[in-house]
N, C-alpha and C positions, 0 to 999 in steps of 0.2 A: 504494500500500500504506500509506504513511505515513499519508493520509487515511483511510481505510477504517478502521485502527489507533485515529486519535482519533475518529474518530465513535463507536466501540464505547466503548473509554475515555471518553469523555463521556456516554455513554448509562449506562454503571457507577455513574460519578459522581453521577447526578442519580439516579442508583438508592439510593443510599446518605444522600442529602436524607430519605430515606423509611424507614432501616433504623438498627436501633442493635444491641448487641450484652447479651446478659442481665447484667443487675448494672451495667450502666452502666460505668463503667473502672474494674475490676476489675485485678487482677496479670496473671491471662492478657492481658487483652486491653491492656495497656501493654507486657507481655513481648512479644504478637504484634508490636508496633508497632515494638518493639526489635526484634526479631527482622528484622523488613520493613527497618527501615533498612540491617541491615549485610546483605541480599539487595541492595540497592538499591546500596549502595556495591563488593559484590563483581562487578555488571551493570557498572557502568562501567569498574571498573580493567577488566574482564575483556575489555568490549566494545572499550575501547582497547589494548587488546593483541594482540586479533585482526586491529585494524586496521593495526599494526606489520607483518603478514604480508604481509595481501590488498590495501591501501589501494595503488591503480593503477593492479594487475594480474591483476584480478577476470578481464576480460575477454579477456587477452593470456594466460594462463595457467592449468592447473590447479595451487592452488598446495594445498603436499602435508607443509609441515613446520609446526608451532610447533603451534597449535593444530587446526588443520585436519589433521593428521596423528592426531589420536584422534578428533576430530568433523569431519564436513562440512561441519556447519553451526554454528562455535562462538557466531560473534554470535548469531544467533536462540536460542540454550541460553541465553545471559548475558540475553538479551530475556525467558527467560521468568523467568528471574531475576528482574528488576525489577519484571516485571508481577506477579508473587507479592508483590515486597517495595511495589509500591503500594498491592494491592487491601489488604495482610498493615496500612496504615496506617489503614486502619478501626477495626482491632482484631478483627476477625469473621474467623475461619479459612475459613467460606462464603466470603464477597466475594472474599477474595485468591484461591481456588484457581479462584473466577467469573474474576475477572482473569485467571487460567493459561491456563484453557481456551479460552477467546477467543483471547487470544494466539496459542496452539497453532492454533486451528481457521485463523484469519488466517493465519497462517504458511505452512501447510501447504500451501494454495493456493500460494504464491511459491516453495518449495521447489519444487512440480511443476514447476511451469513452468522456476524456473532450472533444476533435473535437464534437462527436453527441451531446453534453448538449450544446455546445456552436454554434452550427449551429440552436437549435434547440430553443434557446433563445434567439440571434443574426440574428437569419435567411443569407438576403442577406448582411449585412453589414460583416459578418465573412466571406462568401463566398467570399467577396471581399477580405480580409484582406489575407485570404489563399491564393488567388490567385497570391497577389504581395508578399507573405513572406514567406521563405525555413522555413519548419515545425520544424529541428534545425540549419542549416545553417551554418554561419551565411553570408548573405551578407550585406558586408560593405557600399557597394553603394546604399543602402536602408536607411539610417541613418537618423535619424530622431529623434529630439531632441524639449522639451518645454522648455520655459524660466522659465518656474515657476511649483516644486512640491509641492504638498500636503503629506508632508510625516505625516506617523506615526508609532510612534516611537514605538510599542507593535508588530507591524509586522518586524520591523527593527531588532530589539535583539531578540523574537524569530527566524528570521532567521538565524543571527548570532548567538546566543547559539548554535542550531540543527548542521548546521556548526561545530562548535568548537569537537563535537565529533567524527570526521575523524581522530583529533591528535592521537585520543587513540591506533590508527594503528603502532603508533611508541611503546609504550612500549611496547602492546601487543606482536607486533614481535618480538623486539628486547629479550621480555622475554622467546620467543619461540627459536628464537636462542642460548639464553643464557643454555637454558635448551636441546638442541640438542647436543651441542659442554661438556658441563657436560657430556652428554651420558644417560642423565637420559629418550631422546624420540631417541623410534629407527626411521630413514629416509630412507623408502625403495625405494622412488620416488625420482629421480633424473629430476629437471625441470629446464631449460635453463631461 
């Protein structure tokens, strides 16, 4: 999945060598850019957070509080997070929500599949679990919280690392643009 992830995302990439947004950097499109980073920054705390729950015991359990207790699926939500707050570093409201969809359409295949492994190892206790929980959701009035985790700390900074390279969305763009406004890439796509 991870590969499939960056081939599209690099396929995005090399789309945007070719695209610029009207008015050139304009207040929208530095506000979208603002906007993208603290999506970008909200994906990490968030996706490390999830990992406080699941990091372990993905396999050994359905695990049912923290965040997983309003969404199913909270990391892939915080994913689509980022992927807005990457495509959102173009400055093109287009690109970023091209970033969304992708994401989503990628996703969606690895939710099926985990849904069948996890109904088919969990049986009826996952059917129940689906039943009260929006597959991303997230509902709030589902909340449900332990007093005590078992964290471990090798799933918590791998997730956090993996996170940290959404940042790279800002040089990369910003060297894209550096390099459009040079004249050195020509933009024959004009994207809102």
């Amino acid at each position: 999945r991870k590969w499939i992830v960056g081939l599209v995302m690099l396929a995005l990439v090399i789309l945007t060598l070719f695209t610029t947004t009207p008015g050139g950097e304009t207040a929208l499109h530095e506000g979208l850019e603002a906007f993208g980073l603290g999506a970008i920054v909200i994906a990490i705390v968030g996706r490390a957070w999830c990992s406080l729950y699941i990091g372990g015991r993905k396999k050994a359990e359905i695990v049912q509080t923290g965040p997983y207790s309003i969404s199913r699926n909270p990391l892939y939500v915080f994913s689509y997070a980022a992927a807005f707050g990457v495509g959102a570093q173009t400055g093109s409201l287009v690109v970023a929500l091209l970033f969304v969809v992708c994401t989503v359409l990628i996703f969606e295949m690895t939710i099926r599949r985990e849904e069948a492994w996890l109904t088919a190892a969990f049986g009826q206790d996952y059917l129940d679990y689906i039943g009260r929980t929006p597959r991303c959701g997230p509902d709030f009035g589902k909340w449900k919280d332990e007093e005590r985790l078992e964290v471990r700390p090798q799933f918590f900074v791998t997730t956090l690392r993996d996170g940290l390279v959404f940042l790279l969305a800002i040089p990369i763009f910003e060297g894209i643009e550096m390099a459009q406004n040079a004249g050195w890439l020509i933009t024959p796509i004009i994207l809102p």
